[in-house]
C-alpha positions as CSV (number, residue, x, y, z in Angstrom):
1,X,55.2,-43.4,11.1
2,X,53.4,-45.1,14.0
3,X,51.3,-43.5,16.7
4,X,53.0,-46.1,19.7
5,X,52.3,-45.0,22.8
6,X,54.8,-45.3,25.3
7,X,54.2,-47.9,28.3
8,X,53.8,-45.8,31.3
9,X,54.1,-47.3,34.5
10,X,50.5,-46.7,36.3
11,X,52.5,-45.2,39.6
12,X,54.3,-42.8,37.8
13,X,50.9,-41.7,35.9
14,X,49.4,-40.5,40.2
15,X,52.3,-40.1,41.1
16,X,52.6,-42.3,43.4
17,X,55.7,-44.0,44.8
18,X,56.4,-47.9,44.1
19,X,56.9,-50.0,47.7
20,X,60.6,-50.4,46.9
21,X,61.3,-46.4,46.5
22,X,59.0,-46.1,49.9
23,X,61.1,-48.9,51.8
24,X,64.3,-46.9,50.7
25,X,63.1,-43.2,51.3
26,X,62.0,-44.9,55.2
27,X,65.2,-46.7,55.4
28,X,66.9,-43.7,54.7
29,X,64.8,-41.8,57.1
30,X,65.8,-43.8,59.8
31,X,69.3,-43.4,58.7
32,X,69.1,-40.0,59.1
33,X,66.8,-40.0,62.4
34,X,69.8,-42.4,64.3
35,X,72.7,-40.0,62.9
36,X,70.1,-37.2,63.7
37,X,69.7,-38.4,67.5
38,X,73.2,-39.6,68.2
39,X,74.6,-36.0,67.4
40,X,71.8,-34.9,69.7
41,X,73.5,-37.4,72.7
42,X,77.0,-36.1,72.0
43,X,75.9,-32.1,71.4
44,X,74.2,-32.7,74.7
45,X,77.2,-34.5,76.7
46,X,79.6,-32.0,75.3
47,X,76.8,-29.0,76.8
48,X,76.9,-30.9,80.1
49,X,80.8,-30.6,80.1
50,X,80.9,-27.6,79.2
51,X,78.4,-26.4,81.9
52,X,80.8,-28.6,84.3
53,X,83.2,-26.4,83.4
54,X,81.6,-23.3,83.8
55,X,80.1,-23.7,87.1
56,X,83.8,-24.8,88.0
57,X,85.5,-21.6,86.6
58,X,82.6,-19.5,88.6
59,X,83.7,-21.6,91.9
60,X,87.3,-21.0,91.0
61,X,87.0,-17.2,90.6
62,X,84.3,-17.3,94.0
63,X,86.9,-18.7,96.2
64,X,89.8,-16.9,94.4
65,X,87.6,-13.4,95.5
66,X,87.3,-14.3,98.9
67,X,90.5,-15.4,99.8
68,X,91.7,-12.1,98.2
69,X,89.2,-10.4,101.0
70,X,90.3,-12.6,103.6
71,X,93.9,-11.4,102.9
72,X,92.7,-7.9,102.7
73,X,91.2,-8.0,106.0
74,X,94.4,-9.4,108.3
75,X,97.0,-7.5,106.3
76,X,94.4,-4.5,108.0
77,X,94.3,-5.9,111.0
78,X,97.6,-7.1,112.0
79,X,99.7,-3.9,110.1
80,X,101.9,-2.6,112.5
């Protein structure tokens, strides 16, 4: 039997990773940071629209209320 020791790679003996799995780990970081930010932009549009929309629906009901009062108030004063 022979005692060989195995050749070890002197980064995986620290722990430390080689340049090419560092490029690839910050490639893929910045992968995931642009797919990251560009559902941020469309989450944030779609908030926008949605606000849009809500303010709208507020107005809608607002001017639906007092025209309702407005009616009120002639069909009192002009009933016979």
């Amino acid at each position: 039997m022979s005692a060989e020791t195995p050749q070890t790679d002197p980064n995986q003996l620290t722990g430390d990773p080689s340049p090419e799995e560092l490029e690839a780990a910050q490639a893929a970081n910045e992968a995931e940071s642009q797919d990251a930010q560009a559902q941020l932009a469309a989450l944030q549009a779609k908030n926008a629209e949605l606000a849009d929309q809500y303010l709208r629906a507020q107005a809608d009901v607002q001017n639906a209320r007092r025209r309702a009062d407005e009616e009120i108030t002639k069909a009192r004063k002009f009933a016979v």
